[in-house]
C-alpha positions in Angstrom: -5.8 -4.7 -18.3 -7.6 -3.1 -15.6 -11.1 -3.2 -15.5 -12.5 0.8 -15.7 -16.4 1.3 -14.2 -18.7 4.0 -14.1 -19.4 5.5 -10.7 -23.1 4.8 -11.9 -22.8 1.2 -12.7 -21.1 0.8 -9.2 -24.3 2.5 -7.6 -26.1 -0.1 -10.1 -24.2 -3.1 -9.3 -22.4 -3.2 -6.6 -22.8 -6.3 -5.7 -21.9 -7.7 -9.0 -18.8 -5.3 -9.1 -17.7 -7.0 -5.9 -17.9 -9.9 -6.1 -15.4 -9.9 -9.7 -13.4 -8.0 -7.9 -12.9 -10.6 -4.8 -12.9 -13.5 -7.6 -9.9 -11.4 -9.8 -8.5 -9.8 -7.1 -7.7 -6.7 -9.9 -8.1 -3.0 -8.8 -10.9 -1.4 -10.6 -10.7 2.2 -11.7 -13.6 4.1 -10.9 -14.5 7.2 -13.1 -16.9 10.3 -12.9 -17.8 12.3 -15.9 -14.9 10.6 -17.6 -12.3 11.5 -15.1 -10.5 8.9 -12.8 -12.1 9.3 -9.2 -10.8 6.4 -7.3 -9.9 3.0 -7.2 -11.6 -0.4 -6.0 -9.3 -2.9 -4.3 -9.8 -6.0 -2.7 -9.3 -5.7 1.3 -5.9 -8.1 1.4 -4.4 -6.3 -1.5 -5.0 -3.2 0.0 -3.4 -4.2 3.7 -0.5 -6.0 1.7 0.0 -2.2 -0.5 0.1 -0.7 2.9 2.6 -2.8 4.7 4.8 -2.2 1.3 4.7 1.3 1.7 5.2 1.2 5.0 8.3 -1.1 4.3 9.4 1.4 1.9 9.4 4.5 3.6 11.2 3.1 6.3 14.2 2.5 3.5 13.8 5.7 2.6 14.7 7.2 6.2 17.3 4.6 6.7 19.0 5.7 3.6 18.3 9.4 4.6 20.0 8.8 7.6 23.1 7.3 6.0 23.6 9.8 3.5 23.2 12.4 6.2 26.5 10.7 8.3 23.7 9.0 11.0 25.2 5.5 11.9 26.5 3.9 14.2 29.2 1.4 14.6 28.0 -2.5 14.8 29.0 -2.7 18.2 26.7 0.2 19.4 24.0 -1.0 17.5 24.0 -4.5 19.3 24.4 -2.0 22.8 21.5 -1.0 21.7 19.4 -3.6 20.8 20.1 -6.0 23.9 18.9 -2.6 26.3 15.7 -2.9 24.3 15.5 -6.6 24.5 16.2 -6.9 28.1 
């Protein structure tokens, strides 16, 4: 379960907010007037979320691309790859 704070207990406690989180490593959900307003993450998990998405939308244009007819042979992908290698 995620921990859920109060954007007035993390003006409060901080500190103590903080330091759970770098112990648990768990995202906490911040909230204002009742409302989800943002989220809490740990540095590493946050890098590590961004190299995922980063991973994924990469996928995504790859799989664009074949669906649109945009390949190449194997042979003039490994043209290719020893012009940028050189």
């Amino acid at each position: 379960m995620m921990k859920v704070e109060l954007v007035t207990t993390l003006k409060r406690q901080a500190t103590k907010i903080l330091s759970e989180l770098h112990s648990s490593k768990e995202p906490v959900l911040i909230t204002e007037h009742g409302q989800p307003s943002a989220y809490l993450v740990d540095v590493e998990h946050f890098d590590f979320m961004q190299k995922r998405m980063q991973i994924l939308e990469a996928l995504a244009k790859g799989e664009l691309a074949i669906s649109r007819g945009e390949t190449v042979s194997n042979d003039e992908a490994k043209a290719k790859m020893n012009k940028w290698l050189k």
